[in-house]
N, CA, C and O atoms as a Tripos MOL2 file, in Angstrom:
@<TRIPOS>MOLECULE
protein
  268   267    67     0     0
PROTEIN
NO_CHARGES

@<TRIPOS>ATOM
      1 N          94.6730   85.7790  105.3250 N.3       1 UNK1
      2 CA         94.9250   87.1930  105.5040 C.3       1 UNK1
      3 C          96.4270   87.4020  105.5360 C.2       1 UNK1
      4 O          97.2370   86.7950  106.2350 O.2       1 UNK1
      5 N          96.7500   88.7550  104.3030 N.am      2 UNK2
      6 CA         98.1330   88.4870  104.9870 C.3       2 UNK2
      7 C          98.4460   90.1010  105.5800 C.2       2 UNK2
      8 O          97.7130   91.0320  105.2490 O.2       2 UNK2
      9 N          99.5560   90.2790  106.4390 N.am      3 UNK3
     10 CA         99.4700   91.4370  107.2550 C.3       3 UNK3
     11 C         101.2740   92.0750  106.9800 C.2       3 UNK3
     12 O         102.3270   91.4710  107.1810 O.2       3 UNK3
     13 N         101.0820   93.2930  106.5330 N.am      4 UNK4
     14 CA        102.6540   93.7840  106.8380 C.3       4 UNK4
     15 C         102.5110   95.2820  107.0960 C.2       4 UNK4
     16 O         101.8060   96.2410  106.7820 O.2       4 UNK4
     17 N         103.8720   94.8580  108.0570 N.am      5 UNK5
     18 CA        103.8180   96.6870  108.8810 C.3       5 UNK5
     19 C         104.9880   96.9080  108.2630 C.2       5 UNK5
     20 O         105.9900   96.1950  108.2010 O.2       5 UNK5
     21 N         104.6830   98.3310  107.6570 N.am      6 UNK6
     22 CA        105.9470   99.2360  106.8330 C.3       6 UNK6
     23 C         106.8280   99.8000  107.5430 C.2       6 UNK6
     24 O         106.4050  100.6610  108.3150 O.2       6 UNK6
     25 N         108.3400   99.5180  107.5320 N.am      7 UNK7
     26 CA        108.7980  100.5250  107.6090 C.3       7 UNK7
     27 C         108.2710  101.8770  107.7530 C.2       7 UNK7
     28 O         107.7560  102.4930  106.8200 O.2       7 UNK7
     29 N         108.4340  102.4180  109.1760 N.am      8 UNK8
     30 CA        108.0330  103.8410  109.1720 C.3       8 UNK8
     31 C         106.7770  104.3900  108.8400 C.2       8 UNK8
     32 O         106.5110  105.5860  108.7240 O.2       8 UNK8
     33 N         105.9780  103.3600  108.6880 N.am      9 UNK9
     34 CA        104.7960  103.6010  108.0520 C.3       9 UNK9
     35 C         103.3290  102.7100  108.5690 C.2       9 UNK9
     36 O         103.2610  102.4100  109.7610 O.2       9 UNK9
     37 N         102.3040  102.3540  107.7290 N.am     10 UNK10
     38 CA        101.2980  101.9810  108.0020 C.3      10 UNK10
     39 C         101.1090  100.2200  108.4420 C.2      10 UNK10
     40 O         101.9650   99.4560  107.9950 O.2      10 UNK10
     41 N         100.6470   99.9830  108.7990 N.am     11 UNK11
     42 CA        100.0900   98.4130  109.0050 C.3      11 UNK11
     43 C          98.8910   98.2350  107.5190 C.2      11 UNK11
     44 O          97.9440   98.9390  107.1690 O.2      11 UNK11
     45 N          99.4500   97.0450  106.9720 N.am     12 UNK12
     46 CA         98.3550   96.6360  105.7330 C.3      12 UNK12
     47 C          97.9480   95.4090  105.6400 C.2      12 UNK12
     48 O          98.6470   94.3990  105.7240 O.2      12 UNK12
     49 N          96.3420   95.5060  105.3950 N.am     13 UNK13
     50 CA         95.8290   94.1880  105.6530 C.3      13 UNK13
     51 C          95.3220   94.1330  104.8910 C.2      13 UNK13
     52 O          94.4480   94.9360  104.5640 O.2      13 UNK13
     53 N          95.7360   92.9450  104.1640 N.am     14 UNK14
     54 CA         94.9630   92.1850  102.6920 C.3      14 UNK14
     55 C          93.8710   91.2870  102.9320 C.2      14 UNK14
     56 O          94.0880   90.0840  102.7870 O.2      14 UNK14
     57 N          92.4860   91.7640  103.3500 N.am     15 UNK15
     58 CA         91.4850   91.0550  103.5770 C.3      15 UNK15
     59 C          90.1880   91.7780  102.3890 C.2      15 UNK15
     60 O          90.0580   92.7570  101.6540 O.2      15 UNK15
     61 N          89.2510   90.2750  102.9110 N.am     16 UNK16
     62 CA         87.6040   91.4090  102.6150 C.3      16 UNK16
     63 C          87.1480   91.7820  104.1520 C.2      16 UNK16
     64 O          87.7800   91.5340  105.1790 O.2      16 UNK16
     65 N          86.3270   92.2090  104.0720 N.am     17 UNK17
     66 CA         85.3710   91.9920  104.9190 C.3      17 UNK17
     67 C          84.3720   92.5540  105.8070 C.2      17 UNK17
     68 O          83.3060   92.6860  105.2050 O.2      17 UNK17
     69 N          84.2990   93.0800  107.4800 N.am     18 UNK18
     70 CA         83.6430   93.9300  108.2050 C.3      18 UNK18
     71 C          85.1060   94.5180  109.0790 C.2      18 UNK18
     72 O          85.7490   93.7790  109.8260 O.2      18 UNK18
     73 N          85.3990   95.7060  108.8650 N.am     19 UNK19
     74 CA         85.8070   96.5100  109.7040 C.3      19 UNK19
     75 C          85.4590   97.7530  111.0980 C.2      19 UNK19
     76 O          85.0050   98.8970  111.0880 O.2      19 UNK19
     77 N          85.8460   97.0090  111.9850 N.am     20 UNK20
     78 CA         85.1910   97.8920  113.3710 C.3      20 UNK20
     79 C          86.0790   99.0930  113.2440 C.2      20 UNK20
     80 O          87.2890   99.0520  113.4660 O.2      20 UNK20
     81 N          85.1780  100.5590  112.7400 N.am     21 UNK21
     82 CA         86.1440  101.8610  113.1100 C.3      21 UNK21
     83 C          86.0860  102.8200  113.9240 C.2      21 UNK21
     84 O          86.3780  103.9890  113.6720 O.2      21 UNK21
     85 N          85.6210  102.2860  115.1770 N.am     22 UNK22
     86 CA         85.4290  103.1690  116.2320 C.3      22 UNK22
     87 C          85.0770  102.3480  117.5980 C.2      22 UNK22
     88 O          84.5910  101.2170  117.6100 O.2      22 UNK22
     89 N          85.3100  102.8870  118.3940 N.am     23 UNK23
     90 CA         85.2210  102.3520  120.4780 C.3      23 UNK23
     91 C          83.3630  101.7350  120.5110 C.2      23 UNK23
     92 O          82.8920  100.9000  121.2840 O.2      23 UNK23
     93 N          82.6480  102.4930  119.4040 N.am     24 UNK24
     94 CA         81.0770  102.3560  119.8420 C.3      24 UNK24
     95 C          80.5820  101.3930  118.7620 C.2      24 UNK24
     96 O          79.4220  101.5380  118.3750 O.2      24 UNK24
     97 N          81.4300  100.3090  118.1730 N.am     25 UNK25
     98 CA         81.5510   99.1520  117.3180 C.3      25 UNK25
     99 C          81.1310   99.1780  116.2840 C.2      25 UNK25
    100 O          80.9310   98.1570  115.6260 O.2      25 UNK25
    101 N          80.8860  100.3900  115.8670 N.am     26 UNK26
    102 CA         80.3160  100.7510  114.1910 C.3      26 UNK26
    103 C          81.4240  100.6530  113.2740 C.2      26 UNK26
    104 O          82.4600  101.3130  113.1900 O.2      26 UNK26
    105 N          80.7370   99.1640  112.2500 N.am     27 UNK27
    106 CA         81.7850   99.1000  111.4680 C.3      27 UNK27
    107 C          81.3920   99.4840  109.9110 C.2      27 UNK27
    108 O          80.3470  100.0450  109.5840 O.2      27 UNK27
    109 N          82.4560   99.0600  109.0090 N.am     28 UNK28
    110 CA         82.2720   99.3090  107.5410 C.3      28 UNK28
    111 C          82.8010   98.0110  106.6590 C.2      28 UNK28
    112 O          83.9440   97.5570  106.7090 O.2      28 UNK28
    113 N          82.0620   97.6740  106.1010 N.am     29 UNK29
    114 CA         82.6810   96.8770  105.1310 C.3      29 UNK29
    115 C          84.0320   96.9040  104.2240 C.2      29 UNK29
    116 O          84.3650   98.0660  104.4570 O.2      29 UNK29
    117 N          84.7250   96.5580  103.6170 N.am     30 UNK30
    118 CA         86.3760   96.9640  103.3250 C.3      30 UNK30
    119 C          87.0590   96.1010  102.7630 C.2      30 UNK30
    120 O          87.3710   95.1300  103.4510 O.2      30 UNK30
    121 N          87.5460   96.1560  101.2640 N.am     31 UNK31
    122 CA         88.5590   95.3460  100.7740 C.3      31 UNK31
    123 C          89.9710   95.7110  100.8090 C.2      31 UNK31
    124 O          90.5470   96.7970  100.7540 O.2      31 UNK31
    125 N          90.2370   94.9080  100.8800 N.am     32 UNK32
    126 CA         91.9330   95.1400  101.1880 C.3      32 UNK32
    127 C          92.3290   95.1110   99.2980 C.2      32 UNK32
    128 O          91.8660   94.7790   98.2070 O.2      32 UNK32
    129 N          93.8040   95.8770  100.1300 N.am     33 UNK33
    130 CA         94.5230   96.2180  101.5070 C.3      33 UNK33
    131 C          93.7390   97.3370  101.8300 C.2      33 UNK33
    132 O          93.1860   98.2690  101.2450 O.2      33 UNK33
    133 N          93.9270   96.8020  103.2670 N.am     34 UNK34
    134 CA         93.4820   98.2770  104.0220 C.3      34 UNK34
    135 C          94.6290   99.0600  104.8190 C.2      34 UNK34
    136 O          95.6090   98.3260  104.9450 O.2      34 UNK34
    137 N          94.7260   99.7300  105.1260 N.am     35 UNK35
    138 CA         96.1330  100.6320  105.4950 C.3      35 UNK35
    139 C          95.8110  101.2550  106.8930 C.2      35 UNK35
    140 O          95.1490  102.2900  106.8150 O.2      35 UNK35
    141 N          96.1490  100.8300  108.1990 N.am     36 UNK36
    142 CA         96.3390  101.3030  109.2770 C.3      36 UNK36
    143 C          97.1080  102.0780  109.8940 C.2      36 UNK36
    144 O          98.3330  102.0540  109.7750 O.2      36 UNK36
    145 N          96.2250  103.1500  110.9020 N.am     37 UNK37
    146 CA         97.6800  104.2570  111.3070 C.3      37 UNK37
    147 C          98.1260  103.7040  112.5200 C.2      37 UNK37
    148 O          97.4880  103.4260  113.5350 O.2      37 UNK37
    149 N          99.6180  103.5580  112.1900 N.am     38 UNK38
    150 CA        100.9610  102.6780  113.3110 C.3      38 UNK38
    151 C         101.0830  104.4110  114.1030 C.2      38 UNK38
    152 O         101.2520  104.2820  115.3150 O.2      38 UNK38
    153 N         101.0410  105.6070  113.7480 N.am     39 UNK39
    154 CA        101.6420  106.5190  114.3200 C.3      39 UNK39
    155 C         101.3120  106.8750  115.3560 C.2      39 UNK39
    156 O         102.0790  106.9880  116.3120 O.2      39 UNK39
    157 N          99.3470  107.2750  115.3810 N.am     40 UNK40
    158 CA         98.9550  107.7560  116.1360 C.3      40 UNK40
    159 C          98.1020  109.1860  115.8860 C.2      40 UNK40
    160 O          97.0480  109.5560  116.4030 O.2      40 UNK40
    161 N          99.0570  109.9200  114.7840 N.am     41 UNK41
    162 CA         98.7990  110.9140  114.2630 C.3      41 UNK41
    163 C          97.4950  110.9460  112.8230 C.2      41 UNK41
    164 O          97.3080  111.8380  111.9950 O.2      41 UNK41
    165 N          97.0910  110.1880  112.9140 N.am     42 UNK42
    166 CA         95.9990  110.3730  111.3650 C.3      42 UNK42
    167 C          94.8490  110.8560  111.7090 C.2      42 UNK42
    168 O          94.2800  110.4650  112.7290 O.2      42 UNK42
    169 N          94.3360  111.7880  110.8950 N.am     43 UNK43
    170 CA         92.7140  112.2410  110.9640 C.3      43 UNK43
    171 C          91.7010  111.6820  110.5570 C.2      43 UNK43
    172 O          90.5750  112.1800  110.5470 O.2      43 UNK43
    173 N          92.0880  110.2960  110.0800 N.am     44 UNK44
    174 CA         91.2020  109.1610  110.2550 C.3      44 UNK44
    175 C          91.5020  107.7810  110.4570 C.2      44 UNK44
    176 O          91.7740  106.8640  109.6820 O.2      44 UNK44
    177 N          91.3700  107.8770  111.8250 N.am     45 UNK45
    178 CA         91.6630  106.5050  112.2750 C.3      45 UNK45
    179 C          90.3070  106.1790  112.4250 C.2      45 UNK45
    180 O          89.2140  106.7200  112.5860 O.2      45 UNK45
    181 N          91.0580  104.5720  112.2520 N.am     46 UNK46
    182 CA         91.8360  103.8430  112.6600 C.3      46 UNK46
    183 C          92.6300  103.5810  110.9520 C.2      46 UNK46
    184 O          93.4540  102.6970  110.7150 O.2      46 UNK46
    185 N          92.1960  104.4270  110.1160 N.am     47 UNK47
    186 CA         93.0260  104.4670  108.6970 C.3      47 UNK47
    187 C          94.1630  105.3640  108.8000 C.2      47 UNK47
    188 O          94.3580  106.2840  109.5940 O.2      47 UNK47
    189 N          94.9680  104.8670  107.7250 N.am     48 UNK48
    190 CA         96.4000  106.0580  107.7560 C.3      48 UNK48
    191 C          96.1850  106.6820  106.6380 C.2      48 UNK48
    192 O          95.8610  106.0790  105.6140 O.2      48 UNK48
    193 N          96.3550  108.0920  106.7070 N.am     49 UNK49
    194 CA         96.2510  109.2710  105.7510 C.3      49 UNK49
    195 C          97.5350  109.9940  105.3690 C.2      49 UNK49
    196 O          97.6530  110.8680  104.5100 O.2      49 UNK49
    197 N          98.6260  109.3960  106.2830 N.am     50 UNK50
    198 CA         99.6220  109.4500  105.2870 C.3      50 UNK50
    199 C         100.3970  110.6950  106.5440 C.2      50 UNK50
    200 O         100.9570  111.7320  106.1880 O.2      50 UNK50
    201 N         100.2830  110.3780  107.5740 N.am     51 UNK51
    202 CA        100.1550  111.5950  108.1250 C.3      51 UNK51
    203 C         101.8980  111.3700  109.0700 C.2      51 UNK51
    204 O         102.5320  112.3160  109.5380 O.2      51 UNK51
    205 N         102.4210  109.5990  109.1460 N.am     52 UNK52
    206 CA        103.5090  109.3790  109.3460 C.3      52 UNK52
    207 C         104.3250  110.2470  109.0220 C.2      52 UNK52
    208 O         105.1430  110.4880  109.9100 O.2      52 UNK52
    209 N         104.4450  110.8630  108.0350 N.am     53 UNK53
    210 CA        105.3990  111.1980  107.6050 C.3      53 UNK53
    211 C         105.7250  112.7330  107.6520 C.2      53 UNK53
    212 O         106.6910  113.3470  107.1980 O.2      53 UNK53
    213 N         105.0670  112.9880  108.0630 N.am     54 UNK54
    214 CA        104.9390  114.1990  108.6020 C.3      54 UNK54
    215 C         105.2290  114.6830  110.1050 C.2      54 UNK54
    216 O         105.6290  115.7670  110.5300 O.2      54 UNK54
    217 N         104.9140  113.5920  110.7010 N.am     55 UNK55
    218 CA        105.1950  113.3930  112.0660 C.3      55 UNK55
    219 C         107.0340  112.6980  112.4060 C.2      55 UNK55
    220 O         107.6050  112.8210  113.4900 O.2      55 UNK55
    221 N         107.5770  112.0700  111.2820 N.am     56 UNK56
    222 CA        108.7830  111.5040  111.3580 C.3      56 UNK56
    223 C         108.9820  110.2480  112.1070 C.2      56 UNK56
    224 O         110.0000  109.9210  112.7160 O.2      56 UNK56
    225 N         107.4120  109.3060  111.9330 N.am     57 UNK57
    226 CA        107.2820  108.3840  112.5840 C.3      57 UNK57
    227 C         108.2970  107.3540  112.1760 C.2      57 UNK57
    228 O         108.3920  107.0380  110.9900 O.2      57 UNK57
    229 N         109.1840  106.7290  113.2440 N.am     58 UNK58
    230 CA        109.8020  105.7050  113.1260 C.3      58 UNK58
    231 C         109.0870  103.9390  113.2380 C.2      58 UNK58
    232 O         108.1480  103.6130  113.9650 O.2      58 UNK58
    233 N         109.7950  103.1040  112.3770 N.am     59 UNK59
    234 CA        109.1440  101.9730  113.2560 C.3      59 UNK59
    235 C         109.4010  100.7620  112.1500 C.2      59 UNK59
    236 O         109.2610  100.9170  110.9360 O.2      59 UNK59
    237 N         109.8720   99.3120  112.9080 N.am     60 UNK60
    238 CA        110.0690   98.7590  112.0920 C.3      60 UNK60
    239 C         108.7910   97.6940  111.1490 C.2      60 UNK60
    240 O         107.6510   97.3770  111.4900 O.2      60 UNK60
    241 N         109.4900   97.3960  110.0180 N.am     61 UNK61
    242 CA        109.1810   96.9420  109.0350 C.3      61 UNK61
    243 C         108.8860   95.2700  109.5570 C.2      61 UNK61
    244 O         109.9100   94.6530  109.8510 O.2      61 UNK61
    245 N         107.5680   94.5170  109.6850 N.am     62 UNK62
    246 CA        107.4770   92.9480  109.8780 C.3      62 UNK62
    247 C         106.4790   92.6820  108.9620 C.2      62 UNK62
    248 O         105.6060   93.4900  108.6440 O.2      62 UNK62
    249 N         106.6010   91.5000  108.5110 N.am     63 UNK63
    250 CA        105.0060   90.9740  107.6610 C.3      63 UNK63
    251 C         104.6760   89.2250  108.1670 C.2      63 UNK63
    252 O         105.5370   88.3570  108.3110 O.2      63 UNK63
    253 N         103.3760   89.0880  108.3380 N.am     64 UNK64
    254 CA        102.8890   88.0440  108.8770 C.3      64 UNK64
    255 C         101.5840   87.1950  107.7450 C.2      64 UNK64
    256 O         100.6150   87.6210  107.1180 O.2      64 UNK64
    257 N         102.0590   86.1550  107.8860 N.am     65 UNK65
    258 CA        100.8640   85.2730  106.7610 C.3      65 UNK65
    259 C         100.1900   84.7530  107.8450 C.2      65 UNK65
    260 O         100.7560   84.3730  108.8700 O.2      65 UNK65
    261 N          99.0250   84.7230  107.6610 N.am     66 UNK66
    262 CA         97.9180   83.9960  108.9060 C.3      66 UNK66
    263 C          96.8800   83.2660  107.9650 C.2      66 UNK66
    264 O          96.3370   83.9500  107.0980 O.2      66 UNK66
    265 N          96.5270   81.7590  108.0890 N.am     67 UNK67
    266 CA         95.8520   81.3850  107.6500 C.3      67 UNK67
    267 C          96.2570   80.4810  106.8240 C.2      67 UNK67
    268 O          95.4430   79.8650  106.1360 O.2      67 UNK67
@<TRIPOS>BOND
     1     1     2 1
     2     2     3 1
     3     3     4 2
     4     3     5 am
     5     5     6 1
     6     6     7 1
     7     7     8 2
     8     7     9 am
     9     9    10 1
    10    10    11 1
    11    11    12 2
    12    11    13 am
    13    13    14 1
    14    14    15 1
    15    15    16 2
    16    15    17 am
    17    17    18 1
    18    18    19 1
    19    19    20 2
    20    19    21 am
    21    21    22 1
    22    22    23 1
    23    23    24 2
    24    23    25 am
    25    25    26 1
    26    26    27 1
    27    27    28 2
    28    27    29 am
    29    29    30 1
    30    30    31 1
    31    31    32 2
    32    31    33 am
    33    33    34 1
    34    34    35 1
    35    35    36 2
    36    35    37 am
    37    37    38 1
    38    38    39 1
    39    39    40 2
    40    39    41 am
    41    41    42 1
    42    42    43 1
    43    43    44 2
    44    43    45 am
    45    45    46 1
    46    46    47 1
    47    47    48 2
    48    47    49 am
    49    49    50 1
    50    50    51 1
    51    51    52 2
    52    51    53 am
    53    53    54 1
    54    54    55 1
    55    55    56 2
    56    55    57 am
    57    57    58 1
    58    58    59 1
    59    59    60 2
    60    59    61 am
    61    61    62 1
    62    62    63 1
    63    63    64 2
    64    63    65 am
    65    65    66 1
    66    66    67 1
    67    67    68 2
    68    67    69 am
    69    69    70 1
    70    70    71 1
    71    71    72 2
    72    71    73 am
    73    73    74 1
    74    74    75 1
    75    75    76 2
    76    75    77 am
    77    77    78 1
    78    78    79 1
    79    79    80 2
    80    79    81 am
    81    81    82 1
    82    82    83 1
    83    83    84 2
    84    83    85 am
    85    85    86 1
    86    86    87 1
    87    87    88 2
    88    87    89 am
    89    89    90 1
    90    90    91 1
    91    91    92 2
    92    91    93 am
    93    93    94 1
    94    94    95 1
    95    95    96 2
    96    95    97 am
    97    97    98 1
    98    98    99 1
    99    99   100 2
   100    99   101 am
   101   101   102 1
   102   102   103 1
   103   103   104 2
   104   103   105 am
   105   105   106 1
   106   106   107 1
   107   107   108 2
   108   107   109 am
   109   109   110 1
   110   110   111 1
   111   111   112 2
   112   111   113 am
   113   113   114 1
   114   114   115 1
   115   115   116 2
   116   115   117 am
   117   117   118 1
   118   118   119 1
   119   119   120 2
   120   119   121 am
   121   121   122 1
   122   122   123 1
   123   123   124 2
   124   123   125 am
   125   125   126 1
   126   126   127 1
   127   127   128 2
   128   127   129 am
   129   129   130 1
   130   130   131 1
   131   131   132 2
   132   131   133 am
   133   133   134 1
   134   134   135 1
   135   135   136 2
   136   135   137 am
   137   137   138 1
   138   138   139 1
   139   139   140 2
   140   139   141 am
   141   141   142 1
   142   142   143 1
   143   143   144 2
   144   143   145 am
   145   145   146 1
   146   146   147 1
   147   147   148 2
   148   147   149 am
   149   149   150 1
   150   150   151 1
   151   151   152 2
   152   151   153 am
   153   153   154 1
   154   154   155 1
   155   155   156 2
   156   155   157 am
   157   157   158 1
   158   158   159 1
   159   159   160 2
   160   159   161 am
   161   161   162 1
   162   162   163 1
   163   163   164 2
   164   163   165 am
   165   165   166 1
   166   166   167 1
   167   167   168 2
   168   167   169 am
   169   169   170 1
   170   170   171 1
   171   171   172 2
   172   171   173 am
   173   173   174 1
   174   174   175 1
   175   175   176 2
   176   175   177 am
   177   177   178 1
   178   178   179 1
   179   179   180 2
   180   179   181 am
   181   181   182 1
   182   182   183 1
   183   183   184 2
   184   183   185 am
   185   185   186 1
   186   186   187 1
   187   187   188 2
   188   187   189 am
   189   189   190 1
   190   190   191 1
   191   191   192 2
   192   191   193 am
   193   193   194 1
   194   194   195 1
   195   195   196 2
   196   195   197 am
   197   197   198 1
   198   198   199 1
   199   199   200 2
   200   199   201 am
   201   201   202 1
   202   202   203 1
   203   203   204 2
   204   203   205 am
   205   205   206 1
   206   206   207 1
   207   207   208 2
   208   207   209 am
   209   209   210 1
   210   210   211 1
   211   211   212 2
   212   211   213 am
   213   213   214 1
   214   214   215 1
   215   215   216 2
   216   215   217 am
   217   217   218 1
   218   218   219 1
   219   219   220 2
   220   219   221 am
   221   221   222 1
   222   222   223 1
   223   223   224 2
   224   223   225 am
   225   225   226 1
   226   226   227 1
   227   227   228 2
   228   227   229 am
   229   229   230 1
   230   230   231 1
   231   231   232 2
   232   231   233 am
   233   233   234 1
   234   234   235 1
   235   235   236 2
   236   235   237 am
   237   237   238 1
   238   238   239 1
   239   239   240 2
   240   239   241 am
   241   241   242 1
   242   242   243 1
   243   243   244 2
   244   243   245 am
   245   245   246 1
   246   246   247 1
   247   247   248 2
   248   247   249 am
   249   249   250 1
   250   250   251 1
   251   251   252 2
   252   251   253 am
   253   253   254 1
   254   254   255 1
   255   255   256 2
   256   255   257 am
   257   257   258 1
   258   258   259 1
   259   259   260 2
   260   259   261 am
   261   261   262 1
   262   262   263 1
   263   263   264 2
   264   263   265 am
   265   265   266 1
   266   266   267 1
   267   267   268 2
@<TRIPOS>SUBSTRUCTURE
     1 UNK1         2 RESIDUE 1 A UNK
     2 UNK2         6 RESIDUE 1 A UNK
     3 UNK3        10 RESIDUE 1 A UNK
     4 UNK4        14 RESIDUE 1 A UNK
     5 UNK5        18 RESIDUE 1 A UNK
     6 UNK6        22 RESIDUE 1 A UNK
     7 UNK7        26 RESIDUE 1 A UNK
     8 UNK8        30 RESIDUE 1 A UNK
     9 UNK9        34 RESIDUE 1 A UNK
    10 UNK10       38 RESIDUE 1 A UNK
    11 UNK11       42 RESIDUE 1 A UNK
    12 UNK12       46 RESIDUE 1 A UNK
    13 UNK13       50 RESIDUE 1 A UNK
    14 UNK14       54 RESIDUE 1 A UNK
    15 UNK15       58 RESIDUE 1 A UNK
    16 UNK16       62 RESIDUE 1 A UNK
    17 UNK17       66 RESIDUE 1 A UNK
    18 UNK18       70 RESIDUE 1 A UNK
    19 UNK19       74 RESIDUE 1 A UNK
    20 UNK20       78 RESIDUE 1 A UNK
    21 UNK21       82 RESIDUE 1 A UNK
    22 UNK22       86 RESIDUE 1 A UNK
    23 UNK23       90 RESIDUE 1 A UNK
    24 UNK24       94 RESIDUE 1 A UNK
    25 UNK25       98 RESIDUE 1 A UNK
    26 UNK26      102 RESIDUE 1 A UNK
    27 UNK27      106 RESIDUE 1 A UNK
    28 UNK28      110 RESIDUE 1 A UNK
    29 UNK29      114 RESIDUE 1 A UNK
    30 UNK30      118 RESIDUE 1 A UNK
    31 UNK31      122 RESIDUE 1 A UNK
    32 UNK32      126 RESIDUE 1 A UNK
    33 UNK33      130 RESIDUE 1 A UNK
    34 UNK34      134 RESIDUE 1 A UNK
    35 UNK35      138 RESIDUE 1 A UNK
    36 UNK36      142 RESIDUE 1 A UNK
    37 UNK37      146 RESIDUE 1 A UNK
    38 UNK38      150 RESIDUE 1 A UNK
    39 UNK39      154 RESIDUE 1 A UNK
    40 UNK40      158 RESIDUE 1 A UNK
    41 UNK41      162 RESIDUE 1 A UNK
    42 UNK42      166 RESIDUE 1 A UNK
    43 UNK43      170 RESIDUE 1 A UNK
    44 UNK44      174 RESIDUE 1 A UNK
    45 UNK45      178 RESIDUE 1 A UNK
    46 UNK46      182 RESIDUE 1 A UNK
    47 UNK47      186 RESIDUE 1 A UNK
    48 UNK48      190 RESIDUE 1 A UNK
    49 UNK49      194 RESIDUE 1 A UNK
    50 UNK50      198 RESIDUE 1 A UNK
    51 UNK51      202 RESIDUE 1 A UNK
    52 UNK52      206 RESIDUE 1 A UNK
    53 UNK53      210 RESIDUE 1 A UNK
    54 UNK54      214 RESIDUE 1 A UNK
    55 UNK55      218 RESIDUE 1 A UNK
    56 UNK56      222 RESIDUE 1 A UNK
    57 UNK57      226 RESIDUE 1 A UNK
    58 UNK58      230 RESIDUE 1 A UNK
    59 UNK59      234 RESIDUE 1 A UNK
    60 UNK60      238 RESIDUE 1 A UNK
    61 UNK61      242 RESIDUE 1 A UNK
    62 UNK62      246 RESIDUE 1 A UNK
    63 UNK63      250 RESIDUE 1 A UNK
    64 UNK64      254 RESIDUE 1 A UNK
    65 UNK65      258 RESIDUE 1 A UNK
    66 UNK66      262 RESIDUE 1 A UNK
    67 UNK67      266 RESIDUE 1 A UNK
């Protein structure tokens, strides 16, 4: 899996697999990349809709190889 958080932007995860998208463990299946909201602000989380940027979310840029 590999993982990088954007600049100012989303968390992306290059996987396959089962994704949990909600507190009541209902998940969805999902190929990557998949794109996570770092902001807080998206109308569908735990996905990012792009909504950073609108909000003027700051935040730095890391990427991680796992596996």
């Amino acid at each position: 899996m590999k993982v990088k958080i954007y600049e100012n932007g989303p968390i992306a995860l290059d996987f396959e697999g089962e994704v949990s998208v909600d507190s009541g463990g209902t998940s969805e299946r999902k190929e990557g990349p998949i794109f996570l909201c770092r902001c807080g602000q998206s109308a569908n989380k735990p996905f990012c809709d792009g909504t950073h940027r609108k909000a003027n979310f700051e935040g730095a840029p890391v990427e991680l190889v796992i596996g």
